[in-house]
C-alpha positions, 0 to 999 in steps of 0.5 A: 824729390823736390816739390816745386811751385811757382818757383819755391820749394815746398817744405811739406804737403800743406806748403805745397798745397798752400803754395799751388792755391796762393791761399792757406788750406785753413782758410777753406777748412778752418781750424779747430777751436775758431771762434764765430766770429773769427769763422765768419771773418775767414768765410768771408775772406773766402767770398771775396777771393771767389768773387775776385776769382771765379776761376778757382774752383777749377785750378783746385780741383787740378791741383787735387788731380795732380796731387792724388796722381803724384802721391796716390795714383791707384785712386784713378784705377777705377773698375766697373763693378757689375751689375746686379742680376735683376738690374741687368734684366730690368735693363734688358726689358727696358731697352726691348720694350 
């Protein structure tokens, strides 16, 4: 299967997540070994795209969405676990009173 994104194929998973966001992942995460200063440069590259962009916390969390439901859809199957006995009656005691 072909990952697409903006018109480009996406070679890997971080190509495509790269290619969705228009920013590399490293950006965001970092690398292992970076310095301080180069950490503080990449921070602050990453104010700035916020600033100039206050919608972005929005498409990754859609892009999140959309790659777990293509790659790891049972993460979605959420089941409600039931509730401990004295919780219950607390519950019931609550609503009654």
């Amino acid at each position: 299967m072909k990952n697409i994104v903006a018109g480009h194929i996406a070679a890997s998973t971080a190509e495509f997540v790269e290619l969705a966001l228009g920013t590399p992942v490293e950006l965001w995460l970092g690398v292992e070994g970076e310095s301080e200063m180069e950490r503080a440069a990449r921070l602050d590259a990453a104010r700035d795209i916020l600033g100039d962009n206050p919608d972005f916390p929005d498409r990754v969390s859609q892009v999140a969405a959309e790659t777990i439901e293509a790659f790891a859809p049972e993460l979605f199957n959420v089941v409600s676990l039931p509730q401990p006995v004295a919780r219950r009656q607390a519950a019931r005691k609550a609503a009654a009173a």
